[in-house]
PDB file of the backbone (N, CA, C, O) and the ligand in Angstrom, with CONECT records:
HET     ZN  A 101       1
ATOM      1  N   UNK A   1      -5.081 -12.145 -31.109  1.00  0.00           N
ATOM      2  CA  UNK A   1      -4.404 -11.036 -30.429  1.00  0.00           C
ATOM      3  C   UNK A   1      -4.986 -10.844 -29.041  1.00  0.00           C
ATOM      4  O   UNK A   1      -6.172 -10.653 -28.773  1.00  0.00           O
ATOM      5  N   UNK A   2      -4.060 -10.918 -28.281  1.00  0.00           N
ATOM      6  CA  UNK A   2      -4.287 -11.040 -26.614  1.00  0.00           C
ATOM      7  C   UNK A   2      -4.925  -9.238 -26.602  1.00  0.00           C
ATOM      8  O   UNK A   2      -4.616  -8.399 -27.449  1.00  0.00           O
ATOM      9  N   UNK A   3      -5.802  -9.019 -25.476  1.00  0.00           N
ATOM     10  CA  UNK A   3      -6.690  -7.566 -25.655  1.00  0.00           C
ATOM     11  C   UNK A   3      -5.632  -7.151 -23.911  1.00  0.00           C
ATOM     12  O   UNK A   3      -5.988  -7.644 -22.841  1.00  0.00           O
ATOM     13  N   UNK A   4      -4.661  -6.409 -24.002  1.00  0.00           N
ATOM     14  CA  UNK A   4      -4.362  -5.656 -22.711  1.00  0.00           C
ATOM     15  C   UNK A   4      -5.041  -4.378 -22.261  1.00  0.00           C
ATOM     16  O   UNK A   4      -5.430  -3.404 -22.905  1.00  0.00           O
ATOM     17  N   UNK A   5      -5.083  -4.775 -20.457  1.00  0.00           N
ATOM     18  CA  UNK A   5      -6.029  -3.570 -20.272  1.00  0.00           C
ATOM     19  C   UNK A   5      -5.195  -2.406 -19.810  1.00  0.00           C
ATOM     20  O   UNK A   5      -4.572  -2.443 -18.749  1.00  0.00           O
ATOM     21  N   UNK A   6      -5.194  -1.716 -20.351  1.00  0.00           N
ATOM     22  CA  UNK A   6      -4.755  -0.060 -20.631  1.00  0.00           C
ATOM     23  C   UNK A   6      -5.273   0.794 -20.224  1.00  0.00           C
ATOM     24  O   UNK A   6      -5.832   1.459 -21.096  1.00  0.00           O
ATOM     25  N   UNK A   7      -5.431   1.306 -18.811  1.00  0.00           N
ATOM     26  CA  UNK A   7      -6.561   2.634 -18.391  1.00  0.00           C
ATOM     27  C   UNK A   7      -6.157   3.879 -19.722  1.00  0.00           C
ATOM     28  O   UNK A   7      -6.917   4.440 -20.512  1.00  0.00           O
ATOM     29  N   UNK A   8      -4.972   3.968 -19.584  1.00  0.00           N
ATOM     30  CA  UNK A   8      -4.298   5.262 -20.153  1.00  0.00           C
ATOM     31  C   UNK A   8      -2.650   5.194 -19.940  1.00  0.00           C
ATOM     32  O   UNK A   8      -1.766   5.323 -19.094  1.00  0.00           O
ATOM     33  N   UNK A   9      -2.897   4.894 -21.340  1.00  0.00           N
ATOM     34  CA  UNK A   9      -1.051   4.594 -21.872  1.00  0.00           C
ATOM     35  C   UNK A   9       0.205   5.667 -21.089  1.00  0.00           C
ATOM     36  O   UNK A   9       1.388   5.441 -20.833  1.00  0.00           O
ATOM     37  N   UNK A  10      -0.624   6.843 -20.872  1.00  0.00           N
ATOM     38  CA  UNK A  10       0.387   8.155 -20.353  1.00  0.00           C
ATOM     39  C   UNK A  10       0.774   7.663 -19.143  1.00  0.00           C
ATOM     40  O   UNK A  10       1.994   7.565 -19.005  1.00  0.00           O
ATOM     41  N   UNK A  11       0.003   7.279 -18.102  1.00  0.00           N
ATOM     42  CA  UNK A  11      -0.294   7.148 -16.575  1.00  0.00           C
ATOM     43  C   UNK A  11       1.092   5.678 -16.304  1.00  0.00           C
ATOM     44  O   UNK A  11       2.070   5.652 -15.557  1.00  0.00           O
ATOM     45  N   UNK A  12       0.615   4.770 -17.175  1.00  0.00           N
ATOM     46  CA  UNK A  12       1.679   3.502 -17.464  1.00  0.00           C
ATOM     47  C   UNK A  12       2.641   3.962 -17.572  1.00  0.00           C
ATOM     48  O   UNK A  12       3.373   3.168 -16.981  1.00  0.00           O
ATOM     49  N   UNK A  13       3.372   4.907 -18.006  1.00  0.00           N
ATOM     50  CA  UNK A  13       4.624   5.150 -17.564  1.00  0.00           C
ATOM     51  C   UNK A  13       5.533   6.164 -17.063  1.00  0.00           C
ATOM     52  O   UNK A  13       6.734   6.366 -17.245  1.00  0.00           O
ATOM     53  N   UNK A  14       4.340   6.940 -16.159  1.00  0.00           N
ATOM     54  CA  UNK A  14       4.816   7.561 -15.240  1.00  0.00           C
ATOM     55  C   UNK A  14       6.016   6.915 -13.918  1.00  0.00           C
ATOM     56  O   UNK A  14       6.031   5.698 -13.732  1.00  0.00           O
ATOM     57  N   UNK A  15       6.521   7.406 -13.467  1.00  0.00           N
ATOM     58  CA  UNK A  15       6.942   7.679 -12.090  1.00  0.00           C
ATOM     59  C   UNK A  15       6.412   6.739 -11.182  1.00  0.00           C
ATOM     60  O   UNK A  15       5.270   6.492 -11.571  1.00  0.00           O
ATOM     61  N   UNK A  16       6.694   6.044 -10.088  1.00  0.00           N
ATOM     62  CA  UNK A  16       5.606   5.460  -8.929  1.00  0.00           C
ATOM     63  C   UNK A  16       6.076   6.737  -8.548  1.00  0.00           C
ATOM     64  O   UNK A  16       7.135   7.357  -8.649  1.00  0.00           O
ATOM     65  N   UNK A  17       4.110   7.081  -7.726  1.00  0.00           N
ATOM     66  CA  UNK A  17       3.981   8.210  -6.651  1.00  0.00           C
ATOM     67  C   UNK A  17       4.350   8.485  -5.708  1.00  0.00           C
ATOM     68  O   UNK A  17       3.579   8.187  -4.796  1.00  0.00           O
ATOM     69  N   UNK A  18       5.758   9.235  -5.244  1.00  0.00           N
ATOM     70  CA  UNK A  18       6.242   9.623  -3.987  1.00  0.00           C
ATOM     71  C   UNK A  18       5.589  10.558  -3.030  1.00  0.00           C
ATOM     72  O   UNK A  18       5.303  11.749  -3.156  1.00  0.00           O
ATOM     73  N   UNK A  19       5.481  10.024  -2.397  1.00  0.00           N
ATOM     74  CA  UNK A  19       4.142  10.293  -1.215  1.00  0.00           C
ATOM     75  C   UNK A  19       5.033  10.953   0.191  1.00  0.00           C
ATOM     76  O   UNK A  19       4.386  11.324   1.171  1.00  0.00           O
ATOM     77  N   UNK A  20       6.423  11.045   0.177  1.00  0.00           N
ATOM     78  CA  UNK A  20       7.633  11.150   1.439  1.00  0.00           C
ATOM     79  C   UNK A  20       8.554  10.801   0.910  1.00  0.00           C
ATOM     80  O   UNK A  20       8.677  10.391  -0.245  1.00  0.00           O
ATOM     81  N   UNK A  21       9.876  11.031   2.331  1.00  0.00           N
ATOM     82  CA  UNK A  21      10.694  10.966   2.219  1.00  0.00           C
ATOM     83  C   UNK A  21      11.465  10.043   3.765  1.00  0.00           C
ATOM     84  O   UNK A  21      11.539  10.640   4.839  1.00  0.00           O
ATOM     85  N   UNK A  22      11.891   8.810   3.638  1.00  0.00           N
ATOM     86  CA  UNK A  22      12.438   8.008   4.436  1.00  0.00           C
ATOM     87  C   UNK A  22      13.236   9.103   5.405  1.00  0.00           C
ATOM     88  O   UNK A  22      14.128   9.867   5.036  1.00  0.00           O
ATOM     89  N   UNK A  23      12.595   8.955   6.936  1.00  0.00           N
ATOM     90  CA  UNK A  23      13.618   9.275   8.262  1.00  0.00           C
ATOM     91  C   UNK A  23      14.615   8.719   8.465  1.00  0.00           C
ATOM     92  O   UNK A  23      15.386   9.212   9.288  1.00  0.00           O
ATOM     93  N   UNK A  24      14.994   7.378   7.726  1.00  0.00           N
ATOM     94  CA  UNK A  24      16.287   6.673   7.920  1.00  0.00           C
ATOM     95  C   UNK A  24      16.631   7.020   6.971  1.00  0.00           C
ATOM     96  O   UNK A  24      16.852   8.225   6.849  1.00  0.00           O
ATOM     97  N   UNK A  25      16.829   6.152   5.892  1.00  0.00           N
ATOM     98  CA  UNK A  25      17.788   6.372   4.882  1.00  0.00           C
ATOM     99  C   UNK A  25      17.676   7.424   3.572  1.00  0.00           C
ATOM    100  O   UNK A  25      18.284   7.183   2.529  1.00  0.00           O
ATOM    101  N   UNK A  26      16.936   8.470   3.718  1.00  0.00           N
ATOM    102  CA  UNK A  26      16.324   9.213   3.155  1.00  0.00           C
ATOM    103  C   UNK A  26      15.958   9.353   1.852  1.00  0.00           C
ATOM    104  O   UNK A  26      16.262  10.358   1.210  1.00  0.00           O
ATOM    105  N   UNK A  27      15.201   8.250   1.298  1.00  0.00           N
ATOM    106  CA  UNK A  27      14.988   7.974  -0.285  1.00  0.00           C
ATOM    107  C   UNK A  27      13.573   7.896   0.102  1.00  0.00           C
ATOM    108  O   UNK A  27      12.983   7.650   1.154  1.00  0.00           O
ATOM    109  N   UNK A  28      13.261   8.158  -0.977  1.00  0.00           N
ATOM    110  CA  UNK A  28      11.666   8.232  -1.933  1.00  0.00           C
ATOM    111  C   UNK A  28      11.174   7.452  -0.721  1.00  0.00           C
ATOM    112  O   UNK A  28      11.902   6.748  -0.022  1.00  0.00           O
ATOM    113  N   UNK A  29       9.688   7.671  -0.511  1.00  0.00           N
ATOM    114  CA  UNK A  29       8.697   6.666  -0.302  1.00  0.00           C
ATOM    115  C   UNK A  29       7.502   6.803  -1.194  1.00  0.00           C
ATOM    116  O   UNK A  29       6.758   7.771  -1.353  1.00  0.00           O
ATOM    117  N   UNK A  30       7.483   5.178  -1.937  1.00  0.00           N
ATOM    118  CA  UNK A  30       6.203   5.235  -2.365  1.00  0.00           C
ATOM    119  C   UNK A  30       5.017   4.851  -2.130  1.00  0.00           C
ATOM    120  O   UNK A  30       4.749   4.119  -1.177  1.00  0.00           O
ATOM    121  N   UNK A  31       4.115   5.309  -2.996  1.00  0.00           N
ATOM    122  CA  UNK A  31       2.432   4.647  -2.483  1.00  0.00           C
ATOM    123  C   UNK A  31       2.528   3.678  -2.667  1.00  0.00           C
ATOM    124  O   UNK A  31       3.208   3.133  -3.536  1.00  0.00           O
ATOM    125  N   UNK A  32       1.511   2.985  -1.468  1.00  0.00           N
ATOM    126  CA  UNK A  32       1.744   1.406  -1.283  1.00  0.00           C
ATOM    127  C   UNK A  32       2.673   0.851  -1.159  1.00  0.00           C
ATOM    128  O   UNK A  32       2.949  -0.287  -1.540  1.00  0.00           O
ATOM    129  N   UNK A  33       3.587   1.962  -0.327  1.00  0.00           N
ATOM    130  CA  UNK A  33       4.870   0.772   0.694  1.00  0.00           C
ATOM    131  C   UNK A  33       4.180   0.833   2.058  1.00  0.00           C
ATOM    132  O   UNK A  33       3.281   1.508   2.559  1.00  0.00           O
ATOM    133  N   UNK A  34       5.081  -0.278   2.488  1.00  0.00           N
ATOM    134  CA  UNK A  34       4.657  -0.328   4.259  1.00  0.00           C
ATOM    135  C   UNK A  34       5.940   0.543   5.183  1.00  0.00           C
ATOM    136  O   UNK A  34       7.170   0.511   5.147  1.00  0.00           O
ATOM    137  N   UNK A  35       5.144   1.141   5.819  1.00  0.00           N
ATOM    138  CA  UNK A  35       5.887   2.514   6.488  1.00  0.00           C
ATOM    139  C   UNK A  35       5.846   2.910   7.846  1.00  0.00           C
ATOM    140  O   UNK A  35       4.673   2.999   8.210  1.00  0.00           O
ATOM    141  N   UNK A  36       6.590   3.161   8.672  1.00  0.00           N
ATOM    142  CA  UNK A  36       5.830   3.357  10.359  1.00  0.00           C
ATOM    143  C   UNK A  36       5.959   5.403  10.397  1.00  0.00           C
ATOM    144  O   UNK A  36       6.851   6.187  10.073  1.00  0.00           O
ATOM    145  N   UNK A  37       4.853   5.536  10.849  1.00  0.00           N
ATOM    146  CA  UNK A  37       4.546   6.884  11.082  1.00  0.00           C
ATOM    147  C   UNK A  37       4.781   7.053  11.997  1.00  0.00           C
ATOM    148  O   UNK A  37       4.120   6.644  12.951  1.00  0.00           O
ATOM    149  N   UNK A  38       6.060   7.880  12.096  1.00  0.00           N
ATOM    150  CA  UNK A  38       6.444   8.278  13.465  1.00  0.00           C
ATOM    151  C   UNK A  38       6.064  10.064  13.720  1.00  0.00           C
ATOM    152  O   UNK A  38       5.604  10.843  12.886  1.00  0.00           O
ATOM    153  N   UNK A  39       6.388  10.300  14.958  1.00  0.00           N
ATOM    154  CA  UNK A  39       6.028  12.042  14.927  1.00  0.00           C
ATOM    155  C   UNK A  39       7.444  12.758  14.221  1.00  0.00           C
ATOM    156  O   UNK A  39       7.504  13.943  13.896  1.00  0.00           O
ATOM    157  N   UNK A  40       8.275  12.011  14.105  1.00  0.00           N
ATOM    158  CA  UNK A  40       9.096  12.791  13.143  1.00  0.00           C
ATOM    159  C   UNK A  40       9.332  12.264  11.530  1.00  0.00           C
ATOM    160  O   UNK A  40      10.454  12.367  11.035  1.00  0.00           O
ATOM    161  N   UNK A  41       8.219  11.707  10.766  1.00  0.00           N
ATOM    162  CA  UNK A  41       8.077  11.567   9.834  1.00  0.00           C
ATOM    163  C   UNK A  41       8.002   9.784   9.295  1.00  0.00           C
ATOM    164  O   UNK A  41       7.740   8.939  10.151  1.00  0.00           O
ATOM    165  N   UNK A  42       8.156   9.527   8.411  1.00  0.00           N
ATOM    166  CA  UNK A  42       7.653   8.189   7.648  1.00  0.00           C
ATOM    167  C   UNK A  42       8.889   7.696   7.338  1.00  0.00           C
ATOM    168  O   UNK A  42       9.726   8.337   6.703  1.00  0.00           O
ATOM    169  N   UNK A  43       9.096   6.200   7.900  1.00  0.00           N
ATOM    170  CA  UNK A  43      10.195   5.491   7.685  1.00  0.00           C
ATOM    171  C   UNK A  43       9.720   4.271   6.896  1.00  0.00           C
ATOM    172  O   UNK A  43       8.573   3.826   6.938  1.00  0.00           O
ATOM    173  N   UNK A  44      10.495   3.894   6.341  1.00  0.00           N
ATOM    174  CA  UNK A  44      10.407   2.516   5.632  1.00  0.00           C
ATOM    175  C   UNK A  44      10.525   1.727   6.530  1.00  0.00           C
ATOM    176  O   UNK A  44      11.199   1.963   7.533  1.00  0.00           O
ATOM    177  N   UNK A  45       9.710   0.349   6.270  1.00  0.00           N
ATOM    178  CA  UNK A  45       9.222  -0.855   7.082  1.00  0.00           C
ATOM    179  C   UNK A  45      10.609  -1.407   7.448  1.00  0.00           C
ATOM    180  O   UNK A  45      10.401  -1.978   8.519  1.00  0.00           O
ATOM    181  N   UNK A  46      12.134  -1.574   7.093  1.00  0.00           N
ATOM    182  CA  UNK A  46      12.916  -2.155   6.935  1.00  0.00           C
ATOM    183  C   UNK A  46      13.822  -2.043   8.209  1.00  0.00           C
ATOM    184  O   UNK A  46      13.815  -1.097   8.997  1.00  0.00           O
ATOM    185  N   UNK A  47      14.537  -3.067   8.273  1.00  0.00           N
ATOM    186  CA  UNK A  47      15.407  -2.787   9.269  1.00  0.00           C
ATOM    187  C   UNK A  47      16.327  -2.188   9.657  1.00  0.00           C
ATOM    188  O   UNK A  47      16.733  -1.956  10.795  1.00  0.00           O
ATOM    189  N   UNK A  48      16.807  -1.826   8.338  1.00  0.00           N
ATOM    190  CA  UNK A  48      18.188  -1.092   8.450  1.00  0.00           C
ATOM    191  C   UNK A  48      17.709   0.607   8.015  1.00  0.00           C
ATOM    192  O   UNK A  48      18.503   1.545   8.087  1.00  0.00           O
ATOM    193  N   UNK A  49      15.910   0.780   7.452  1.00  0.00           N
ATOM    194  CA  UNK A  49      15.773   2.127   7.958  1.00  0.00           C
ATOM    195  C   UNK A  49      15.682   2.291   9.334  1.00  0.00           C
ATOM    196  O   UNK A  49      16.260   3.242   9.860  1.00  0.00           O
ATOM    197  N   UNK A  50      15.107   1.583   9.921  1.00  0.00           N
ATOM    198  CA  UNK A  50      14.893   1.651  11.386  1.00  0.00           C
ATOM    199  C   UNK A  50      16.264   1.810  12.310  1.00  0.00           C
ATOM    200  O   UNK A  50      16.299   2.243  13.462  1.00  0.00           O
ATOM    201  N   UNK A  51      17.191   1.429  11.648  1.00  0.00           N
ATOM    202  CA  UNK A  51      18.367   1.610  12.944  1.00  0.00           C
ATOM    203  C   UNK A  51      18.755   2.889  12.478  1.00  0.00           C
ATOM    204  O   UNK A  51      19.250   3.587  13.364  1.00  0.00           O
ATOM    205  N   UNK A  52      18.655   3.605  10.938  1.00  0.00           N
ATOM    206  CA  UNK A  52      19.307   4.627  10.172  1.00  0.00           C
ATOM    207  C   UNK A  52      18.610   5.608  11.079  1.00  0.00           C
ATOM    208  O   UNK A  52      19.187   6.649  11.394  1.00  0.00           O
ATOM    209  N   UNK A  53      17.083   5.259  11.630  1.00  0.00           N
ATOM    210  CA  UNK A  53      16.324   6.366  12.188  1.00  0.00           C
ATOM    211  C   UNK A  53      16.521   6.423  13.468  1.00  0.00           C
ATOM    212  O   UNK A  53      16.877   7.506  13.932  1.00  0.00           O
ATOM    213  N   UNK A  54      16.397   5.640  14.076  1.00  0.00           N
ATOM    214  CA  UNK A  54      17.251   5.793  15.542  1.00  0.00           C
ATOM    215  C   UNK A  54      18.741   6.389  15.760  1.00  0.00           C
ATOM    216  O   UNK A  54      19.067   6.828  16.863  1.00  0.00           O
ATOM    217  N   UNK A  55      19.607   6.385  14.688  1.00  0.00           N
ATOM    218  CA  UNK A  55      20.658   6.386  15.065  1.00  0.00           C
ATOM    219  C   UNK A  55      21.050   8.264  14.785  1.00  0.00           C
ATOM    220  O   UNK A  55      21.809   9.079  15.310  1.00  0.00           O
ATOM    221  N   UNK A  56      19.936   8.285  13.553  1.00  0.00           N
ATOM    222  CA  UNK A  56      19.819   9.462  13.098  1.00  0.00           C
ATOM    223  C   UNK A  56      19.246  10.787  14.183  1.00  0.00           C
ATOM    224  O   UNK A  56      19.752  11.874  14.463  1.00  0.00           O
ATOM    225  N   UNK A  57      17.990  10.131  14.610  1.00  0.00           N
ATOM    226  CA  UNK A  57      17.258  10.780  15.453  1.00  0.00           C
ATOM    227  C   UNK A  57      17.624  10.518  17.756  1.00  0.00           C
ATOM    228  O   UNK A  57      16.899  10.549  18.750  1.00  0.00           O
ATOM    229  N   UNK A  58      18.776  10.347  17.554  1.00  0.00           N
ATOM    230  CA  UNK A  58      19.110   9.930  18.863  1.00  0.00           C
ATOM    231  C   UNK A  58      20.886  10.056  19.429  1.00  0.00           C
ATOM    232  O   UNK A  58      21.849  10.082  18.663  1.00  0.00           O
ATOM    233  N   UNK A  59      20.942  10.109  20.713  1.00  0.00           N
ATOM    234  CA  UNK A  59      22.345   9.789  20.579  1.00  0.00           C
ATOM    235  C   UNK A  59      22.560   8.593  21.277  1.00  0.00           C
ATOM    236  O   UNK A  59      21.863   8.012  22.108  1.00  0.00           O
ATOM    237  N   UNK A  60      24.091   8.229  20.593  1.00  0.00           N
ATOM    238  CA  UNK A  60      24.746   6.976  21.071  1.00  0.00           C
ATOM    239  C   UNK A  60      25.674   7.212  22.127  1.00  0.00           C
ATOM    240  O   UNK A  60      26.775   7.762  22.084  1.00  0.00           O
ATOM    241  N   UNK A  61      24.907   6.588  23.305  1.00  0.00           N
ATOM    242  CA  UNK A  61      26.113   6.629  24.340  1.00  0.00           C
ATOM    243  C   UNK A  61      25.786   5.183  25.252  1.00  0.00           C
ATOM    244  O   UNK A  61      24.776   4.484  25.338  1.00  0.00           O
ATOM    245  N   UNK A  62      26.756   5.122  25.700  1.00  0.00           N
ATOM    246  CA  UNK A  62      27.108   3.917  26.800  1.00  0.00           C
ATOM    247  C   UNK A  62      25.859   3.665  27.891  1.00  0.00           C
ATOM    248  O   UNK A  62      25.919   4.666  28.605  1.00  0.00           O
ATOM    249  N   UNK A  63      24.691   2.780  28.407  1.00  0.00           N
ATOM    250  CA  UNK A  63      23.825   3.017  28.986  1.00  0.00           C
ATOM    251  C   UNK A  63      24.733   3.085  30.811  1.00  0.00           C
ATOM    252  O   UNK A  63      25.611   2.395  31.330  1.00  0.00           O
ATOM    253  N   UNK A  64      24.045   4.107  31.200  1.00  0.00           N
ATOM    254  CA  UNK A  64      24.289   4.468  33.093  1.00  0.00           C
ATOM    255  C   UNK A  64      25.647   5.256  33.148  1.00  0.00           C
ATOM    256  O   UNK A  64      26.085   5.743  34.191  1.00  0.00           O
ATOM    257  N   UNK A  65      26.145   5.319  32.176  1.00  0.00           N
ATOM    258  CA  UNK A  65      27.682   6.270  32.089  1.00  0.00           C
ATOM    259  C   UNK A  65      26.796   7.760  31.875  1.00  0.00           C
ATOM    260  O   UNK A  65      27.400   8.825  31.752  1.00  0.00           O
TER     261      UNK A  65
HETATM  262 ZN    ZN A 101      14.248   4.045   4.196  1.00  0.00          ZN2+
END
């Protein structure tokens, strides 16, 4: 019989720890994701949070118009 290591059976099936909430696409962030800390909060490493947060946090207009 293989011996698994088990800190504490309860903890195993908790939840992953949400630590925030994505500036782009606004879902969970968990511990031990990769994240950019901005001054208006924690985005996911991804690309398409990153345009969600720019697009979110900015306006779109025509550049020199
Ligand atoms: Zn996100």
């Amino acid at each position: 019989m293989t011996q698994k290591y088990v800190e504490n059976p309860m903890v195993a099936w908790t939840e992953p720890k949400v630590v925030g909430e994505c500036a782009g696409c606004g879902g969970d962030i968990i511990r031990g994701e990769d994240v950019y800390d901005s001054h208006l909060g924690l985005i996911h490493s991804r690309p398409e949070c990153c345009m969600d947060f720019i697009a979110n946090s900015s306006l779109c207009r025509v550049a020199g118009e």
